[in-house]
C-alpha positions as CSV (number, residue, x, y, z in Angstrom):
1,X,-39.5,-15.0,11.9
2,X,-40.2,-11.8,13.5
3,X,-41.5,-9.0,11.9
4,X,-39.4,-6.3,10.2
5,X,-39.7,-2.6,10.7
6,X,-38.7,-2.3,7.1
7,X,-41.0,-4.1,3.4
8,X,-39.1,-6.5,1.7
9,X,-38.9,-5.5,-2.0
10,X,-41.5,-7.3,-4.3
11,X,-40.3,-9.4,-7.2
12,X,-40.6,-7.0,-10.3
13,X,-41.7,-8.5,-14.1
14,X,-39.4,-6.9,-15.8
15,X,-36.2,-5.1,-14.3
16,X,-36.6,-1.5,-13.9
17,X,-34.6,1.4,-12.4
18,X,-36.2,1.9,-8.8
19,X,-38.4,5.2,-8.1
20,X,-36.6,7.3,-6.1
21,X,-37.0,7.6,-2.3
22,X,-34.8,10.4,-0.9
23,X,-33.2,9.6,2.3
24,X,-35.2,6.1,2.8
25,X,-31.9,4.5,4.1
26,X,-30.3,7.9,6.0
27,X,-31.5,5.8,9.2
28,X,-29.0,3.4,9.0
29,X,-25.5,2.9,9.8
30,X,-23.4,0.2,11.7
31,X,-22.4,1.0,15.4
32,X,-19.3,3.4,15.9
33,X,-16.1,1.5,17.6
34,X,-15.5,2.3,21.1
35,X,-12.3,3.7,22.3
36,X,-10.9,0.4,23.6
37,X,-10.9,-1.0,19.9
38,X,-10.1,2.0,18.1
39,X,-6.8,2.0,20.0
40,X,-6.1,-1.1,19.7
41,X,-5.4,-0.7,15.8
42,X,-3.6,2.3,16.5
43,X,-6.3,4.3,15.0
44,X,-7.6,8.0,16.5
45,X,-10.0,6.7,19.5
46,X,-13.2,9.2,18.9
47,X,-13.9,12.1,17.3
48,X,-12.5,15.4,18.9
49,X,-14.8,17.7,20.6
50,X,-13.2,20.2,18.8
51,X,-14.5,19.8,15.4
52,X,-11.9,21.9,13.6
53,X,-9.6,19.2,15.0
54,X,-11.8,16.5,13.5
55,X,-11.8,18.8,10.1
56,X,-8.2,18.9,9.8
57,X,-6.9,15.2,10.4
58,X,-9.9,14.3,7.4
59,X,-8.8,16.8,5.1
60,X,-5.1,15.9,6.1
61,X,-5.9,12.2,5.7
62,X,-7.3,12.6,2.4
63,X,-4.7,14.9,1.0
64,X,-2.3,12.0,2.1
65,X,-4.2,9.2,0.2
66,X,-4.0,11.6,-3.0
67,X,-0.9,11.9,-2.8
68,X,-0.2,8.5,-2.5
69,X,-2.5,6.9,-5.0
70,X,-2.6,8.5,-8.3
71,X,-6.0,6.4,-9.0
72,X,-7.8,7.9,-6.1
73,X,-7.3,11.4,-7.6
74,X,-7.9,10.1,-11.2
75,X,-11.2,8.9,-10.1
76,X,-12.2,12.1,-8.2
77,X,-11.5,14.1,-11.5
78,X,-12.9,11.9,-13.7
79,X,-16.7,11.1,-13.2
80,X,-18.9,13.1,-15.8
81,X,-22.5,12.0,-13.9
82,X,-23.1,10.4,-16.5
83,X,-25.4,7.6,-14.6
84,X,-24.1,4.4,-16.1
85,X,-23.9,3.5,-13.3
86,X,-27.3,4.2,-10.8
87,X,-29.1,1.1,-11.7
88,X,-26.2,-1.2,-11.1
89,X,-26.0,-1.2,-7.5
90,X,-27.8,-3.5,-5.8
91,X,-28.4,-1.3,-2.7
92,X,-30.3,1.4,-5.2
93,X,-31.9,-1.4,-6.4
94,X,-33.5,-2.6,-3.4
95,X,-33.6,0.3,-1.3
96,X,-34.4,3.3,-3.9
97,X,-32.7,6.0,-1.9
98,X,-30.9,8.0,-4.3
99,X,-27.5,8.1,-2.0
100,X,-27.2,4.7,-3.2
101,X,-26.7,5.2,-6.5
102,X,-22.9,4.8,-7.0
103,X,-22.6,8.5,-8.3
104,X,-24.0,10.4,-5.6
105,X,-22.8,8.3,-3.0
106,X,-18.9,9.4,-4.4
107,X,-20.4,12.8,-4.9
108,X,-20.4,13.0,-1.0
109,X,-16.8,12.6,-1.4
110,X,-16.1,14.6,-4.4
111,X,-18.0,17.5,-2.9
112,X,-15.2,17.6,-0.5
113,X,-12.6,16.8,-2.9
114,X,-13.8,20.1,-4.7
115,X,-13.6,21.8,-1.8
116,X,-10.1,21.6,-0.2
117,X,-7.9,20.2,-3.7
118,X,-9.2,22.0,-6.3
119,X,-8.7,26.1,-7.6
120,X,-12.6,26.1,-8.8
121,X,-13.6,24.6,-5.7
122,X,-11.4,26.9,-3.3
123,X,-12.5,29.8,-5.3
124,X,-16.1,29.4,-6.5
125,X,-17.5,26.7,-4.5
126,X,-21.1,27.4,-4.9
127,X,-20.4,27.1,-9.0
128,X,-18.8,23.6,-9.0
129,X,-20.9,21.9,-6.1
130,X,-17.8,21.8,-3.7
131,X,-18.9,21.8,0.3
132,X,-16.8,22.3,3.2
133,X,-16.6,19.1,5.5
134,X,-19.1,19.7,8.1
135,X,-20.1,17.2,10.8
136,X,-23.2,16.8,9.3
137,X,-21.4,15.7,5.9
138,X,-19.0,13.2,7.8
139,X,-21.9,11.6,9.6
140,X,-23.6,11.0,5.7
141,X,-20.4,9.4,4.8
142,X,-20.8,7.1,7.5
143,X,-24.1,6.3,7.0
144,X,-23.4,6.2,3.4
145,X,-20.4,4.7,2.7
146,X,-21.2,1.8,4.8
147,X,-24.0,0.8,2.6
148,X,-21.6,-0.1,-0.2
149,X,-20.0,-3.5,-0.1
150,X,-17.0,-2.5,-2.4
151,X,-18.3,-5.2,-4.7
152,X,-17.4,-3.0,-7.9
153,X,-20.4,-4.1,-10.4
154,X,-20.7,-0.2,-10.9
155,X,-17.4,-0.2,-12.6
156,X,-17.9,-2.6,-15.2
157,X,-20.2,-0.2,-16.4
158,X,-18.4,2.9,-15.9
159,X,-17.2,4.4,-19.1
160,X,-14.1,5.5,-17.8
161,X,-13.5,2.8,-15.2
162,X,-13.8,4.4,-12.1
163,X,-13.2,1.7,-9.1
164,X,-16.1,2.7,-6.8
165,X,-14.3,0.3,-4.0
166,X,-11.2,2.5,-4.0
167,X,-13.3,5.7,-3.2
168,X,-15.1,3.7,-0.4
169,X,-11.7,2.5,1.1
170,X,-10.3,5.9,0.8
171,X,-13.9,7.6,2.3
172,X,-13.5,4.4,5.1
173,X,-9.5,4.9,5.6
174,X,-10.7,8.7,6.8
175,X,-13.4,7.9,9.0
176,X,-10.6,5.8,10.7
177,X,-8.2,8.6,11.2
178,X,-10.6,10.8,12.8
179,X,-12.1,8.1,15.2
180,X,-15.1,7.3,13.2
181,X,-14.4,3.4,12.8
182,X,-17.0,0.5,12.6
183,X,-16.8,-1.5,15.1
184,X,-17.8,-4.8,13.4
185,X,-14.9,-4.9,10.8
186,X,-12.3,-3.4,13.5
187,X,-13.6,-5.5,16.3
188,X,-12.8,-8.2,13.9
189,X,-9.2,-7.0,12.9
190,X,-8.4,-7.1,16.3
191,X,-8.9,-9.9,17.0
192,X,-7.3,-11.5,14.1
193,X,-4.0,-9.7,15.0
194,X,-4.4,-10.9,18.6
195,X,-4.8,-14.2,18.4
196,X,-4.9,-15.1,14.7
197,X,-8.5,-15.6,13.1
198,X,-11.6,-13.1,13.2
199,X,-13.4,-15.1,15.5
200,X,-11.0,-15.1,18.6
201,X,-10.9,-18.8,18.6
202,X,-7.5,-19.4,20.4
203,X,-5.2,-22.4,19.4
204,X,-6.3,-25.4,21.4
205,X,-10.0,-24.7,20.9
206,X,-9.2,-24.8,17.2
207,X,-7.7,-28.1,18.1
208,X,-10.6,-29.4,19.9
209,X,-12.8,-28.3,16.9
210,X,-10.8,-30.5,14.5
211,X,-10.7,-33.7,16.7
212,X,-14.3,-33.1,16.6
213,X,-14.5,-33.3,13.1
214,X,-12.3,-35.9,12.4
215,X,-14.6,-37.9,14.9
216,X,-17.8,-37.1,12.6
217,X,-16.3,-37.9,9.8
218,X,-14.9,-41.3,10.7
219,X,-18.1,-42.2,11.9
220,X,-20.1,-40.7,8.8
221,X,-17.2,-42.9,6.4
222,X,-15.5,-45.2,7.9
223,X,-12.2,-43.5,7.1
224,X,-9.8,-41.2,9.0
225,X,-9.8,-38.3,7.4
226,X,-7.1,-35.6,9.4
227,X,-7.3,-32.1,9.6
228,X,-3.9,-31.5,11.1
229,X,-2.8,-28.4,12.5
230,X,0.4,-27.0,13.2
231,X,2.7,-30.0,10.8
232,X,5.8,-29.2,10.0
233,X,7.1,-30.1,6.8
234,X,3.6,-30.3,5.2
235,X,3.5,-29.6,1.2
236,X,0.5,-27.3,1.9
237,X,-0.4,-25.0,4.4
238,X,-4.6,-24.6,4.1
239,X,-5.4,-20.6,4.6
240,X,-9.2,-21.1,5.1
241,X,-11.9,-18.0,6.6
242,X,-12.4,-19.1,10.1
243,X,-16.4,-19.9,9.6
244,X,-15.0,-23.1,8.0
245,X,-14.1,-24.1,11.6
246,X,-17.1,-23.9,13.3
247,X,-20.3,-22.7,10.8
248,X,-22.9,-24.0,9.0
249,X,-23.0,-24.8,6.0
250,X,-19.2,-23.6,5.9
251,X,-17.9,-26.4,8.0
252,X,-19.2,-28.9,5.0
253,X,-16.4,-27.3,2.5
254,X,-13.9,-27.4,5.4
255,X,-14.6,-31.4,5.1
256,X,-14.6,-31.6,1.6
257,X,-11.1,-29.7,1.6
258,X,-10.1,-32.2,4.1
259,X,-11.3,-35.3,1.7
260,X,-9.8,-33.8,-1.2
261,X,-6.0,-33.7,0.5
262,X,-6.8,-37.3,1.9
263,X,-8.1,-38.7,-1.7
264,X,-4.7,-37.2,-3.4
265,X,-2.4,-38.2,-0.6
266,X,-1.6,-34.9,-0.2
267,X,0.2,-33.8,3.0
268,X,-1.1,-30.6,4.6
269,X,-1.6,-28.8,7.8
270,X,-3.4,-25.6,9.2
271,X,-1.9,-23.1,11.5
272,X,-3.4,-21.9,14.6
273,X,-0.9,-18.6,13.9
274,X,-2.3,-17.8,11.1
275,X,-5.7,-19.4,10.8
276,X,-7.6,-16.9,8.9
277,X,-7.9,-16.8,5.4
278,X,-9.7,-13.2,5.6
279,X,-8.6,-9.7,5.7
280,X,-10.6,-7.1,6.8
281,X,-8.2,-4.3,6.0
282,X,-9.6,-4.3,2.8
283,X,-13.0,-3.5,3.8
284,X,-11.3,-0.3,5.9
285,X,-9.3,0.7,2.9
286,X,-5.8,0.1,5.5
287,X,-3.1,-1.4,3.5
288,X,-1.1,-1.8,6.0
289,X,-3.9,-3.2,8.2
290,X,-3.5,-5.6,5.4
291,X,-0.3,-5.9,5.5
292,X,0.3,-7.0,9.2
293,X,-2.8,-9.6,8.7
294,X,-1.0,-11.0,5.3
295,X,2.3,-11.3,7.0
296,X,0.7,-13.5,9.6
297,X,0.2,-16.1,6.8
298,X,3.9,-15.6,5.5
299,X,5.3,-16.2,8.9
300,X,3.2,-19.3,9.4
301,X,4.6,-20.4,5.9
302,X,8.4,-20.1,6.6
303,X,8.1,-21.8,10.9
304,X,6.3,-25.2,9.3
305,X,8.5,-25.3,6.0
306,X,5.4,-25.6,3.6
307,X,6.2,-26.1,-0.2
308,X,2.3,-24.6,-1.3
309,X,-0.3,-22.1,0.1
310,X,-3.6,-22.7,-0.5
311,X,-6.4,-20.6,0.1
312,X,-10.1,-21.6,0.9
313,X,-13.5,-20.7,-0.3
314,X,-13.8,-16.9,0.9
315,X,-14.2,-13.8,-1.9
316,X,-12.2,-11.1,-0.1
317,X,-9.6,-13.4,1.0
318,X,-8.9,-14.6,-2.7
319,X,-8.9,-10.9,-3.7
320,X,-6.6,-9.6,-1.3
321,X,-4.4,-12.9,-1.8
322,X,-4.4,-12.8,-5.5
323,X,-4.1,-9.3,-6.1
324,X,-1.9,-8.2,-2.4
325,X,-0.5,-11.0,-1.1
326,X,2.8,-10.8,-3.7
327,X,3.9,-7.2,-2.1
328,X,2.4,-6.8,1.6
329,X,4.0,-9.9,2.1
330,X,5.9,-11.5,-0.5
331,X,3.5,-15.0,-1.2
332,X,4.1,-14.4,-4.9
333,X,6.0,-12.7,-7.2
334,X,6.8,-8.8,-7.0
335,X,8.7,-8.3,-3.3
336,X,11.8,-8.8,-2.8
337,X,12.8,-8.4,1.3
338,X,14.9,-11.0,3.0
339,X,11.3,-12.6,4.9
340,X,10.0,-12.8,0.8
341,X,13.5,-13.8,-0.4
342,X,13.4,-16.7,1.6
343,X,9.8,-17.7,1.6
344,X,10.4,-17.3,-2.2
345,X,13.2,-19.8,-2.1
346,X,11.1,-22.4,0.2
347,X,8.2,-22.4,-2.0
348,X,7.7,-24.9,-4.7
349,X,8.3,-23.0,-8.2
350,X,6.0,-25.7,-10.4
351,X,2.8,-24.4,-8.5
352,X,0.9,-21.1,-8.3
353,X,1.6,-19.0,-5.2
354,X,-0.9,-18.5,-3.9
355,X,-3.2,-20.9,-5.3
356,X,-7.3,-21.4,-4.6
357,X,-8.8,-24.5,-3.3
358,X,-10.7,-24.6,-6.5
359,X,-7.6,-24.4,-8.4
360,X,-5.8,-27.0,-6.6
361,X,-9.2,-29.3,-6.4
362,X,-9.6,-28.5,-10.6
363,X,-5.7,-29.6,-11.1
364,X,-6.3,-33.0,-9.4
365,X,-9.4,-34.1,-11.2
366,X,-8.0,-33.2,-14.4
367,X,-5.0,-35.5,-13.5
368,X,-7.4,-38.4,-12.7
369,X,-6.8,-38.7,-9.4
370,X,-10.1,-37.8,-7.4
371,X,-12.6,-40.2,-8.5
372,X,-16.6,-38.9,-8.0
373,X,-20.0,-40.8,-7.7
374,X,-21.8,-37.8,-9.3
375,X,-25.2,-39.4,-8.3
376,X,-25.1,-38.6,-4.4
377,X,-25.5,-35.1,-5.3
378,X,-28.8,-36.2,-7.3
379,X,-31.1,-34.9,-4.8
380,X,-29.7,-31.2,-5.7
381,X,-30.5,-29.4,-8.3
382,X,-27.3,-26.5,-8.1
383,X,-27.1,-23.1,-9.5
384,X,-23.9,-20.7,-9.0
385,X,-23.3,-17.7,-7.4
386,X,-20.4,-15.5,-8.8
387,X,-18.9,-14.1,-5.5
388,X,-18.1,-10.7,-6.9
389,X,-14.6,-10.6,-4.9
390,X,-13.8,-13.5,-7.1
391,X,-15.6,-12.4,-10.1
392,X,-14.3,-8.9,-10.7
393,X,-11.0,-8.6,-8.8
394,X,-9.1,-12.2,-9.5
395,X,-8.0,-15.1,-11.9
396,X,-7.7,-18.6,-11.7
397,X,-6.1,-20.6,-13.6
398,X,-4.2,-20.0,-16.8
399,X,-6.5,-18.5,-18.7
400,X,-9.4,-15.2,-18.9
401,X,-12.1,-15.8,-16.9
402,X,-10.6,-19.3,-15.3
403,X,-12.9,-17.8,-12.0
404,X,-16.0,-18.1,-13.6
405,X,-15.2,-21.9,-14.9
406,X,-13.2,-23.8,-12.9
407,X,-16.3,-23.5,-9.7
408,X,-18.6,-24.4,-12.7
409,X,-16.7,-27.7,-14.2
410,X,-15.9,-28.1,-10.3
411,X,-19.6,-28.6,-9.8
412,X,-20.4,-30.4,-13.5
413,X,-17.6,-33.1,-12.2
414,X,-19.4,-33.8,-8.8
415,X,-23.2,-33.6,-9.8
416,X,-25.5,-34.2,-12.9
417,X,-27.9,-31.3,-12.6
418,X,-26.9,-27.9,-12.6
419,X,-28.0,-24.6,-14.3
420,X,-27.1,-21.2,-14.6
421,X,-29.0,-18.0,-12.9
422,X,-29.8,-15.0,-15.7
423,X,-26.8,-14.2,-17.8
424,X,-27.2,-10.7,-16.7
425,X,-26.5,-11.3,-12.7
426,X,-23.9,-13.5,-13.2
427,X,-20.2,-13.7,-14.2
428,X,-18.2,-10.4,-14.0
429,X,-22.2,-8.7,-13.6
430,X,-22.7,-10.7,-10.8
431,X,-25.0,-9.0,-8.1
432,X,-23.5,-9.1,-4.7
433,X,-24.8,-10.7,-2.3
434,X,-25.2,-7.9,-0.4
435,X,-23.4,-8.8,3.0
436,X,-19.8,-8.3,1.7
437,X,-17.9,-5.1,2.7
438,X,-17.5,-4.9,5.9
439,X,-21.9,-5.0,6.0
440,X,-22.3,-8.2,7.7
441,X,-23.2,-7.0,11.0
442,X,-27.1,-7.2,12.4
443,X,-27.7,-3.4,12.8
444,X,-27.0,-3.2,8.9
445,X,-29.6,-6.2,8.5
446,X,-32.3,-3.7,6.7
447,X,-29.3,-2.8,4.0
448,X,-28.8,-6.7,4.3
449,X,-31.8,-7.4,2.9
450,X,-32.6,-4.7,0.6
451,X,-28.9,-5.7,-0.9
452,X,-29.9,-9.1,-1.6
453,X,-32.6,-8.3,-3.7
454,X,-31.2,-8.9,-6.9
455,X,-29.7,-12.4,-6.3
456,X,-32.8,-13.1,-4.7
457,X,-34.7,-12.4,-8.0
458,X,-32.3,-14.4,-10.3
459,X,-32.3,-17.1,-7.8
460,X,-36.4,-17.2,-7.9
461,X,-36.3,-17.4,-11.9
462,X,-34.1,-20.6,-11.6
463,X,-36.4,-21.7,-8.9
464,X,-39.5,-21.4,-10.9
465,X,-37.9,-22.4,-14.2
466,X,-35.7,-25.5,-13.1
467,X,-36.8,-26.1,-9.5
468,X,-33.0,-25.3,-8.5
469,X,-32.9,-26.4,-4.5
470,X,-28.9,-26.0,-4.0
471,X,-27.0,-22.6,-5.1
472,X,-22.9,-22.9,-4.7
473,X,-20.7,-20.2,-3.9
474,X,-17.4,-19.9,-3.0
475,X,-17.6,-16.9,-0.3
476,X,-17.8,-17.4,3.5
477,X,-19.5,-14.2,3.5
478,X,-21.9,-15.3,1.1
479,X,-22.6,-18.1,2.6
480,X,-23.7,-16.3,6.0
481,X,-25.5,-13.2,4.3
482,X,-27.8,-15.8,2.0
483,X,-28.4,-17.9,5.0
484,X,-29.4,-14.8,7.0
485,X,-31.6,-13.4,4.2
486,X,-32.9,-16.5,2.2
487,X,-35.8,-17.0,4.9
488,X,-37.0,-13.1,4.4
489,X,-37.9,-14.3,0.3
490,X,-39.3,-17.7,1.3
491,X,-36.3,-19.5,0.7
492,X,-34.6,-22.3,3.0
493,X,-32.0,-21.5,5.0
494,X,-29.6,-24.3,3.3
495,X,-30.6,-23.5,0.2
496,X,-26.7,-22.1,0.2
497,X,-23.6,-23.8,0.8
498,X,-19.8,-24.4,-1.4
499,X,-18.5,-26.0,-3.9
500,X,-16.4,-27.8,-2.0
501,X,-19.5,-29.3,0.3
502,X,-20.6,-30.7,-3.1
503,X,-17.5,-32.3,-3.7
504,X,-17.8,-33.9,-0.5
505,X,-20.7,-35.5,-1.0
506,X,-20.0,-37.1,-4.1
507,X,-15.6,-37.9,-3.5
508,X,-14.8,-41.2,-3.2
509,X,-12.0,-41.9,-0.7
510,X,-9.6,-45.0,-0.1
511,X,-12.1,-47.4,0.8
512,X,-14.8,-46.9,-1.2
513,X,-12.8,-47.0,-4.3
């Protein structure tokens, strides 16, 4: 491993709020989109020479998104500094650079917000802390705002509930406007609206990839397990993140999903239309980014006739499903336009729509029928990691905090020895893990690893305790920031993978039953 230009933080005895380290992470920011993709999203293509140009689409921009959501200017208005919320961000944590306390990272935002929307601010700047935007200011909210990962532990601590994500969309959502995009996340987005998944993989290479597969697996099992594409008339249609197609250890999930529909006799297909699960419109704070991505699913839904959607392991693409899908594009209840209408009359009413693979996988072993030799997974001893997507922005099941239990019994059906991480870093005050965002790009690697601190620490504790060798999530983003960062803390590689590649290690299938 090469040498960083950067320490890793040390393992601390007892948690403590980091000592401060002004501008230790002003250095670094993701690279800027280029032209080509910025106009490809229909997004300003660079920022204007002019800067008073520049200055008036931002401060235009951001008057719109008051305007439009009351929360964004509730949240502006309502933070006292009252510093609940410093020592919960992971990027404070491992990085000490006071920007990255939650607070003063909004403040950069607020400052503004001061400024331009408020009499005090307009009147007396100087008295309320309110700052014109300079370019000096947008380039901090660059820097800045891309070292938060929208994973909103800050909140659950926030005595009036402020939603740190929505300020970073809404700080993101501007740097758009103005030509001041990331080009990881909008590289990304345009390719998923181009051909259908955030890789670029085009249909018949995603069908090559799946012949593949099948092959493996009927020469690992002995049975033919499918992983159609493109069926019409399936009962489900699988909405997976495209990792699962081609990455390790996400591929090992894609196979258990793939056992799990073969062990029920379920009938199911993928679409090469719509074959990401993902939505990185939520990381630019674009809903209808989001929307346009989401609707790619809903179209896929009503050509093949599906009865169910079903969406894989990946933490932003449960969030956006569970909490967007029903009104940018009508996969649940709440729109009501003639696409919805109809997709509403096609689906089956006696299921969830949209429903999570863990979800689905929970319903059929509580049925009885997936049947599980629990001691192949005896070489693992498996701890969980909350995804905080999943954790603090979504449900499962039919009851409070259904996210947090059905992974866990998931994981309890399949294998005998499993144990928790530190009550305080998991749950809904799960640490991120500090690649989710719109972060997981190499120039950001630094923020990468700094983030992952906290995990990293809870993980070691289980490690040292219990000898835990195998930690679950249900994230495709979690699942490539750990296996990018584990090495840096002396930790394997594939140490990390998903539930579902524990359930395919222990499922028994036709012939083995």
């Amino acid at each position: 491993m090469a040498d960083l230009p950067f320490e890793i933080p040390k393992y601390r005895e007892y948690p403590e709020v980091p000592a401060i380290k002004a501008g230790a992470m002003a250095h670094s920011h993701p690279h800027v989109a280029n032209e080509k993709i910025q106009d490809a999203l229909g997004y300003h293509t660079k920022l204007d020479e002019d800067w008073q140009v520049t200055h008036d689409k931002a401060i235009g921009k951001f008057g719109e998104l008051l305007g439009k959501y009351r929360s964004l200017k509730v949240f502006m208005d309502a933070c006292v500094h009252c510093g609940a919320c410093t020592d919960k961000c992971h990027y404070f944590i491992g990085t000490n650079d006071p920007k990255n306390m939650p607070v003063a990272r909004q403040e950069l935002m607020r400052s503004v917000y001061r400024r331009y929307f408020t009499l005090p601010g307009k009147m007396f700047p100087s008295l309320v802390g309110a700052k014109d935007l300079t370019k000096e200011l947008l380039d901090e909210w660059y820097t800045y705002f891309w070292q938060c990962s929208e994973c909103r532990r800050c909140s659950v601590f926030c005595p009036y509930g402020i939603d740190t994500a929505e300020v970073t969309m809404a700080a993101r959502s501007i740097l758009d406007t103005v030509g001041y995009g990331q080009k990881y996340t909008n590289e990304i987005l345009g390719k998923v609206n181009k051909i259908g998944n955030n890789l670029g993989l085009p249909g018949p290479a995603l069908e090559n990839t799946l012949e593949g597969l099948e092959e493996d697996i009927k020469d690992d099992t002995g049975v033919d397990v499918k992983y159609p594409l493109d069926v019409q008339g399936a009962e489900v249609l699988l909405v997976t993140p495209s990792a699962d197609f081609f990455a390790e250890p996400h591929i090992e999930s894609l196979i258990g999903y793939g056992k799990v529909f073969h062990a029920a006799g379920i009938s199911w297909t993928l679409s090469s239309y719509a074959s990401e699960a993902g939505n990185f419109g939520l990381f630019d704070g674009d809903y209808e980014m989001m929307r346009k991505v989401a609707q790619r699913v809903r179209k896929a839904a009503l050509e093949l006739g599906v009865k169910r959607i079903v969406v894989g392991e990946c933490g932003h693409a449960w969030r956006v499903a569970y909490a967007f899908w029903n009104t940018l594009s009508g996969l649940g209840a709440g729109a009501n336009d003639p696409f919805a209408i109809e997709l509403q009359k096609q689906l089956d009413p006696r299921y969830k729509q949209p429903s999570h693979i863990c979800e689905f996988t929970w319903d059929l072993i509580q049925q009885g029928r997936l049947q599980f030799d629990k001691e192949a997974n005896d070489s693992r001893i498996i701890t969980f990691h909350d995804s905080c997507n999943v954790a603090r922005a979504s449900r499962m099941g039919d009851y409070p905090g259904g996210q947090f239990e059905i992974p866990r019994n998931i994981i309890k059906t399949v294998a005998n020895k499993f144990v928790d991480m530190s009550p305080e870093t998991i749950r809904e005050v799960t640490f991120c893990c500090g690649g989710g965002g719109g972060i997981l790009t190499d120039e950001l690697v630094e923020a990468r690893i700094k983030g992952a601190f906290p995990r990293m620490e809870a993980l070691q504790e289980v490690v040292d305790k219990h000898g835990v060798n195998f930690m679950a999530t249900i994230c495709a983003i979690c699942k490539a920031q750990f296996t990018k960062v584990l090495p840096y803390y002396g930790f394997n590689m594939r140490l990390v993978g998903g539930v579902h590649q524990l359930v395919s290690t222990a499922i028994r299938l036709g012939n083995e039953q």
